[in-house]
N, C-alpha and C positions, 0 to 999 in steps of 0.2 A: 440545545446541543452542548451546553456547560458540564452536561454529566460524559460528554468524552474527553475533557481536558483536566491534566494530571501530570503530576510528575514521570518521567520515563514512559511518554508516552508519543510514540514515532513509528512511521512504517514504511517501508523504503520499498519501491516498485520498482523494478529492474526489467529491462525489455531484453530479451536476450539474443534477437534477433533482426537486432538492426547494425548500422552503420558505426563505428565508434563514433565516428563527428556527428552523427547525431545526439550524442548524450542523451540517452534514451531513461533516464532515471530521473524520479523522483521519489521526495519526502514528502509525507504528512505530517507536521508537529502540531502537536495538541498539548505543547508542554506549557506555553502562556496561557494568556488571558482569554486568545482568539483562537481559533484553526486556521496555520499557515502551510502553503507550500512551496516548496523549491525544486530545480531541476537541480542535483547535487547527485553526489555517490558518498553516502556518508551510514558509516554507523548506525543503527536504529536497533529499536528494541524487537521492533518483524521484519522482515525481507521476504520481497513476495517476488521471484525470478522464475519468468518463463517470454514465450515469444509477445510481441506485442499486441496482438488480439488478442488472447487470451488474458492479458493483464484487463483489459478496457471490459472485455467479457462478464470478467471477476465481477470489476467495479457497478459494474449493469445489472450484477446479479441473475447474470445470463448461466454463467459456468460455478460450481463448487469450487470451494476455496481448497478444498480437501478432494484426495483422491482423482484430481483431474490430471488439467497438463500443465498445471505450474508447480513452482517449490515453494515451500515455506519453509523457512527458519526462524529459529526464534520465539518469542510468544506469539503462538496461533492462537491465544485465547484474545489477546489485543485483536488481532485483523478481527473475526468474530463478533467482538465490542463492536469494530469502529462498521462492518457491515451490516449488521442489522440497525444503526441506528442512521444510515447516512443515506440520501437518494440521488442520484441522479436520473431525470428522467421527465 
């Protein structure tokens, strides 16, 4: 997994459908040594904002990253990178 980690390389998942006290966000950074994440609302190089299934969808490669019911800003060629090389499952 060393070929996802690089400089400016971060992707902020936003739930847009929950509770504020929830803090429904996180980061991926892939900018170290390792893959870390955070529950943060910060800056990234993607932002992937839609309701919370659909984020967890995303990630399961259940739903399209494109054309679906989330947003993406940013470099959508990063998310793209960071999905086809990453599994949960």
């Amino acid at each position: 997994m060393r070929e996802l980690l690089g400089p400016g390389r971060t992707l902020h998942f936003h739930a847009t459908d929950t509770a504020p006290e929830a803090h429904a966000e996180w980061v991926v950074d892939l900018t170290g040594e390792v893959i870390a994440w955070r529950r943060a609302h910060e800056k990234a190089a993607v932002a992937v904002r839609g309701p919370l299934t659909e984020l967890l969808l995303l990630v399961y490669k259940r739903r399209p990253a494109h054309g679906g019911t989330v947003e993406v800003l940013g470099d959508a060629k990063l998310l793209d990178f960071w999905l086809e090389r990453v599994s949960f499952g």
